[in-house]
N, C-alpha and C positions, 0 to 999 in steps of 0.2 A: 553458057554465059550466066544463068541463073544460079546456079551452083558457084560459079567465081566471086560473083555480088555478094553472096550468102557469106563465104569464107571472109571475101574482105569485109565485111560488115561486122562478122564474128569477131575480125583479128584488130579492127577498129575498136570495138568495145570492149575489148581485153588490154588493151593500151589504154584506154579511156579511163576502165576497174584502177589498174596496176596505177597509173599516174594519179589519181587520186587517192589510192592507196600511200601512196608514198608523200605527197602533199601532205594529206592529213598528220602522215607521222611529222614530218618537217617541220608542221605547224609551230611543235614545243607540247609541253605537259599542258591537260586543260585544267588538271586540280592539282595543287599540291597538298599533303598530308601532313600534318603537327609531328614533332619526331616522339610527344609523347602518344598519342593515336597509333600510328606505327606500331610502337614499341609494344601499345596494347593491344592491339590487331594482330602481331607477332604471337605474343606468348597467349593470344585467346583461340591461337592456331596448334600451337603446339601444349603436348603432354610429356612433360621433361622427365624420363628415367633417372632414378640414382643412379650414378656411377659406381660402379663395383670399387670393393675399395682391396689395398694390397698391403702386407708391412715391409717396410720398408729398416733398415740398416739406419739407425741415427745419425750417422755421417754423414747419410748420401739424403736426408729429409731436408735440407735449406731448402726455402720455396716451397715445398707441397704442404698440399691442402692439410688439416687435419681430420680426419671423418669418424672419429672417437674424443671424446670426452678422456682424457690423460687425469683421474684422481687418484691422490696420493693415498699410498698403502701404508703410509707413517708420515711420524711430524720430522718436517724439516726445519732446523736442525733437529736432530736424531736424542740430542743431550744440548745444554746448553756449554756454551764452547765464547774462546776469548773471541775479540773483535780486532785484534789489535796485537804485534807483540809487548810483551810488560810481566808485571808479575799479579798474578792470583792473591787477593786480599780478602780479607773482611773489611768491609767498609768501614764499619766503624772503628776500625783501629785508625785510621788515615785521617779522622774528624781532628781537625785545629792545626794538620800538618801546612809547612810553609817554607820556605826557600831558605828562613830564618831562626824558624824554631822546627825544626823536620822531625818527621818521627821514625824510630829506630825498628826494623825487624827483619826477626829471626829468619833466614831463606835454612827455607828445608825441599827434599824432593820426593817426598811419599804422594798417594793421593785423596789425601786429606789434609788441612791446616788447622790449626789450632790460635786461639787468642796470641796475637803479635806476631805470626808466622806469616808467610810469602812463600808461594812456588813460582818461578819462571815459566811463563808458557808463550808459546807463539800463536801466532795469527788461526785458527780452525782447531786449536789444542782444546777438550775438557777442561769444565773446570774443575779443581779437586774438591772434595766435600768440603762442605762448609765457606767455600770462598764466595761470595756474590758480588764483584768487581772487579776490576784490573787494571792495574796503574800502568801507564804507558812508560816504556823505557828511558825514553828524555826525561822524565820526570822523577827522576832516580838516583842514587848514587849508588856506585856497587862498593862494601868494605867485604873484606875477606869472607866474612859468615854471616854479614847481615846487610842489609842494605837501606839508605837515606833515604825518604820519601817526601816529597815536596811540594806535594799536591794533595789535596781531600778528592776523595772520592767518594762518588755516592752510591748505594746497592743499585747494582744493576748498570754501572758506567760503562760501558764498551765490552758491553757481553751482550751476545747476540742468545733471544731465547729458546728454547724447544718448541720447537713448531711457530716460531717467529717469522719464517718462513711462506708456509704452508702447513694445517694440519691434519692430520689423517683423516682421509675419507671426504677432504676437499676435493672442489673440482680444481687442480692445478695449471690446465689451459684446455680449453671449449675447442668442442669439434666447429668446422671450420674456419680454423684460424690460418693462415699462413706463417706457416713457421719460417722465423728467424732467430737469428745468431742465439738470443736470450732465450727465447724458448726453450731452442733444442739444449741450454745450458741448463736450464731449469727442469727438461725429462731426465738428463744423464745424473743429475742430486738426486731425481728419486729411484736412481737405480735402474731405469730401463736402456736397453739398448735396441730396442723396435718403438717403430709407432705403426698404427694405422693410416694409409693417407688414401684417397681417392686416386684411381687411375688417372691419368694423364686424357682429358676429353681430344679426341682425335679430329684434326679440321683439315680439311682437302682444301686446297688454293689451286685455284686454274685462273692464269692470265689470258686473255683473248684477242685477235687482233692480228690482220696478217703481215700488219708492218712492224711487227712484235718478233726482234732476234735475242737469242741467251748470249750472255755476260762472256766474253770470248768468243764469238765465234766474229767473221769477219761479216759487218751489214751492210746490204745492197743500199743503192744511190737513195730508198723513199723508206728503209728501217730505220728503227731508233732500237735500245736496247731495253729488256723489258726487267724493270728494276721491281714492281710490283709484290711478286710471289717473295722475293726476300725482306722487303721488309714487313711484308705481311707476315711470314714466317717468324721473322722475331717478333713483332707484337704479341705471335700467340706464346711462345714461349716465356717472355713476360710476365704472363699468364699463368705458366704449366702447361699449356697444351702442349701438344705432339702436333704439328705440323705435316701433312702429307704432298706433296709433289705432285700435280695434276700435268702437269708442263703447261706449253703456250697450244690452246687450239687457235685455227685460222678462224676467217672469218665466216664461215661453213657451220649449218643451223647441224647438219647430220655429225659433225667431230662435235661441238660444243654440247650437243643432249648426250652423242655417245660417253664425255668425259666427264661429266656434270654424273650420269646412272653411275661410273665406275667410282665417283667421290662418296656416291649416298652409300654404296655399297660397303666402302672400305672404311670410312668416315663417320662420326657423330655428327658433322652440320659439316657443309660446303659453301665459300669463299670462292666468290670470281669476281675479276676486275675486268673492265673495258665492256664493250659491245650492248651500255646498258642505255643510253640515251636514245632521242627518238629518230635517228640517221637511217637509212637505209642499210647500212650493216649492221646497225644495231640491234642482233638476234638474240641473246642471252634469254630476256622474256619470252621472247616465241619457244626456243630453244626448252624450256621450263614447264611450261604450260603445258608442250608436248609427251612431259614425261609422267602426268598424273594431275589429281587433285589436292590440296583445290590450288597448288598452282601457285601463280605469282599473286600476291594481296596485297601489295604496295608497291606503286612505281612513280616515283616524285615524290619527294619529302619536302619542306619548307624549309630547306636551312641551307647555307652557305659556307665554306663551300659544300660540293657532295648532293646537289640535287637530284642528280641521274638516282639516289641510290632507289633500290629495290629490295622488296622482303617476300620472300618464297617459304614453304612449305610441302613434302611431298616425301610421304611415307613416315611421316611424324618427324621429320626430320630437316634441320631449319635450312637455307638458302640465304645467304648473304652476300646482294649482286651489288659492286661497289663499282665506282668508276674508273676507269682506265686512267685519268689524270692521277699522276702519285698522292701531291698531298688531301685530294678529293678521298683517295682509296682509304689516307689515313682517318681523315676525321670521320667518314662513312666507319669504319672498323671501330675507332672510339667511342662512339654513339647508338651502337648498333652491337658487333660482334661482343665488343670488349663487355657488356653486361649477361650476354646471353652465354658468354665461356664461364662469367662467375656464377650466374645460375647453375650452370650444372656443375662446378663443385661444390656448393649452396655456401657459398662465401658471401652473407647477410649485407656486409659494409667493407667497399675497400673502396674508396675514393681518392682521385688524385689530390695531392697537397696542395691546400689552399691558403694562397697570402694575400693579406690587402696591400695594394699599390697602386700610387700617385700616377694619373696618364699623360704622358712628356710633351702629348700632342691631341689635337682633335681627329678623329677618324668619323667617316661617314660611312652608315647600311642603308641597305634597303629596307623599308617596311614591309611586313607580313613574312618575313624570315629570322628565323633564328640564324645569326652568322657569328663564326666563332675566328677572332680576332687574333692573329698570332703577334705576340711580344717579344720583346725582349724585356726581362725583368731582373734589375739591377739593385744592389743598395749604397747609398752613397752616406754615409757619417751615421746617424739612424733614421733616414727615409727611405721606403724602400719605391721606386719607378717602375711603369710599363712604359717602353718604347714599342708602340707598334712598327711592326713590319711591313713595307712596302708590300699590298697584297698585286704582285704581279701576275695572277692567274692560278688556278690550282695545278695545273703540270709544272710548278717551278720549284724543286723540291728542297731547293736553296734556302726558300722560306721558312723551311722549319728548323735549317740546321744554324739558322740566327735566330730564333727564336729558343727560347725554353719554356714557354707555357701559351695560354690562351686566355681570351677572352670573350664569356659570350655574352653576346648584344638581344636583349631580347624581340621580336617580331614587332613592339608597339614605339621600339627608340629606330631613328632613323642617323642614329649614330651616338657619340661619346664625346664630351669637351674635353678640351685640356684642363688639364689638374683635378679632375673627379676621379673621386677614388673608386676602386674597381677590385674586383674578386679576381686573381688569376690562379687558374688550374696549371699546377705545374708538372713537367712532363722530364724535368730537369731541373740542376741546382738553380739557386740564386748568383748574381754574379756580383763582385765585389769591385766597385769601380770609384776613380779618385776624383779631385777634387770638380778636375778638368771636365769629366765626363757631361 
C-alpha cells in the first residue's frame, strides 16, 4: 500500500511539473526583443566566413555578387569615335554655317581630313585625324562630291572622348555590386568575358508541422498545404542564394533536431518555419538548443507581424526560426534572413525601393512594436497613394499579393492618419490608377 501512495504521489507531481510546464509556455513571450537588439545579438553570435568566390561566364553573371574590383586595363573609348551618324569635320569650318548661307565641303574617305573636307562616319566609327566634331546627317545636304552643312558645330559636338568612358587603371565597377544588365555591358567594353562572383550562400528550409502536406499530394480532413519552403525558396534566390530542401518535419522534437543537424551540415545558415511559438508543439526551440551552444538567443521579437520569430546560432552557423503563418514567415525572412544572406556576400547597401506616399486611410498599431503595414501603393495624376491592406491575420497570404510594398510604424506611434505621408518600401512596381480610383 505504501509503495502505491508513493507511485501515485510520484505520478501526481509529474502531472503537476508537465501541466505547469505547459501553462507557463501558454502564458505568451515574457520579453519581447527590439528587431534592432536581435539583429545585434545575431551577428555578436556569429563570425561570418568569406564566401569563396568562382568566375563565372559573363552571360550567365545577371544577379551575382561581384567579389573583385573589375578595373579597367585601358581607356574607354579606346580612341575618340562619332556619337552619332554624320560627317567628321573640323569645326571651325562649320563656324557662320545656316540653312541659309550653308557651307560647302569637300567629302573625302581617307583617314585624315584637311581644311574644308568631311568624312562620313557612323555611330562608334574613329575619327579621322584632324577632325574634332561631327555634323549630324539631318543636318546636311548630300551634292555629288561635296556636301551642304547647315548647322555650326563646335570642337568636340557629338564625339564621344578617349576614356570618356572610363580611364585606364580605373576602378570600373566595385566588388560587391550586383550585377546588372549595364554592368555586365560595361565589363564586356572592357574586353572581359569572366568575372569573379561569390558562391551562391547555401540556405536549408525546413517547414514543420504535422498538419503540414506537399503541394499535390491529396490532404487529410485537419491538413492544410504547406506553402512556406516555396516561397521562402524564392526569397533566397532573390538574393543569390541556393536554396536547399529540408522537407516538412512532423511535430516530433527527435525528426526536427535530426533535420535542422542535416541543414547545418549541408547548409551556410538554416530557415525553419512553424513550431516556434509558445504552444505545446511548439518544439523548434527545444529542438535547437538540443543540438549545441549557445543555442537559441532570441525568442520573441517586438514587431508585427512575425513575433514568434527566433534567432539561433550553433556551430557558427545562423538559425533563422520564422513562423509557420506565411505572411509572418515573410516579414520574419525580410528583417532577419534577407540582411544576414547580404552579409555574407558583403553587398554594403541594397535596400528596397523607397517612395513617399499619401495614406488613403487611418490605420491603428499597437504600441511597443514595430509593425510593418502592408499597402497598396498607387499613382494617380502626380500623387503618388498608400492604401492599406486589410491586416486579416498573418496566415492570409492574400495580403501581400494586393499589396506591393509596406509600411513600418514605429513602436512609439499607435498608428497612422489619413493623408500623412509615409515611407513605403517596395517589394513591387507602382500601380497606375485613373481618375476613379
Amino acid at each position: 500500500m505504501a509503495g502505491f501512495l508513493c507511485d501515485t504521489f510520484f505520478y501526481a507531481v509529474c502531472v503537476l511539473f508537465i501541466g505547469a510546464s505547459i501553462l507557463v509556455r501558454l502564458k505568451g513571450f515574457q520579453k519581447l526583443t527590439s528587431i534592432e537588439e536581435a539583429l545585434h545579438l545575431l551577428l555578436k553570435s556569429l563570425k561570418l566566413e568569406p564566401l569563396k568566390t568562382v568566375n563565372v561566364p559573363l552571360a550567365e553573371a545577371l544577379n551575382r555578387v561581384l567579389a573583385e574590383n573589375i578595373v579597367a586595363e585601358e581607356d574607354l573609348p579606346r580612341f575618340d569615335r562619332s556619337a552619332v551618324d554624320g560627317y567628321a569635320v573640323r569645326a571651325e569650318d562649320t563656324f557662320g554655317a545656316s540653312q541659309f548661307k550653308p557651307k560647302i565641303l569637300r567629302r573625302v574617305a581617307g583617314g585624315e581630313i584637311k581644311n574644308g573636307e568631311a568624312k562620313q562616319v557612323w555611330t562608334g566609327n574613329p575619327l579621322p585625324r584632324n577632325a574634332n566634331a561631327v555634323v549630324m546627317l539631318e543636318h546636311v545636304k548630300l551634292l555629288k562630291d561635296e556636301i551642304e552643312v547647315w548647322v555650326a558645330v563646335a570642337p568636340g559636338e557629338n564625339v564621344s572622348r578617349k576614356g570618356e568612358d572610363v580611364t585606364k587603371g580605373e576602378v570600373a565597377v566595385k566588388a560587391g555590386t550586383r550585377l546588372k544588365p549595364h554592368h555586365l555591358g560595361l565589363i564586356a567594353a572592357l574586353g572581359k568575358s569572366q568575372v569573379p562572383v561569390y558562391k551562391k550562400p547555401k540556405v536549408a528550409i525546413l517547414a514543420t508541422g504535422s498538419e503540414l502536406v506537399e503541394v499535390g499530394k491529396t490532404p487529410g480532413e485537419d491538413q492544410v498545404f504547406e506553402v512556406n519552403r516555396l516561397v521562402i525558396a524564392s526569397m533566397c534566390r532573390e538574393l543569390d542564394a541556393q536554396p536547399l530542401d529540408l522537407g516538412i518535419a512532423k511535430d516530433d522534437i527527435n525528426d526536427i533536431s535530426e533535420k535542422i543537424k542535416l541543414g547545418l551540415k549541408k547548409a551556410d545558415m538554416v530557415v525553419t518555419t512553424g513550431g516556434t511559438s509558445v504552444g505545446v508543439s511548439d518544439l523548434v526551440p527545444s529542438a535547437i538548443n538540443s543540438l549545441g551552444k549557445p543555442g537559441v538567443i532570441v525568442h520573441g521579437v517586438a514587431m508585427r507581424p512575425a513575433m514568434p520569430t527566433a534567432l539561433a546560432v550553433i556551430n557558427n552557423k545562423p538559425i533563422i526560426v520564422l513562423s509557420g503563418n506565411p505572411v509572418a514567415a515573410m516579414f520574419g525572412f525580410e528583417v532577419f534572413a534577407r540582411p544576414l544572406i547580404l552579409k555574407m556576400l558583403r553587398v554594403e547597401h541594397e535596400f528596397r525601393p523607397i517612395v513617399k506616399a499619401r495614406l488613403t486611410r487611418r490605420t491603428t498599431t499597437a504600441l511597443g512594436r514595430k509593425t510593418f503595414v502592408r499597402v497598396r501603393v498607387f499613382q494617380r495624376k502626380d500623387e503618388v497613394y498608400a492604401e492599406p491592406i486589410s491586416a486579416r491575420g498573418s496566415g492570409i497570404i492574400s495580403t501581400m499579393t494586393e499589396a506591393n510594398g509596406y509600411v513600418i510604424v514605429p513602436e512609439n506611434r499607435e498608428g497612422l492618419e489619413e493623408g500623412e505621408t509615409v515611407l513605403v518600401h517596395l517589394f513591387d512596381t507602382v500601380e497606375a490608377a485613373g481618375e476613379n480610383v
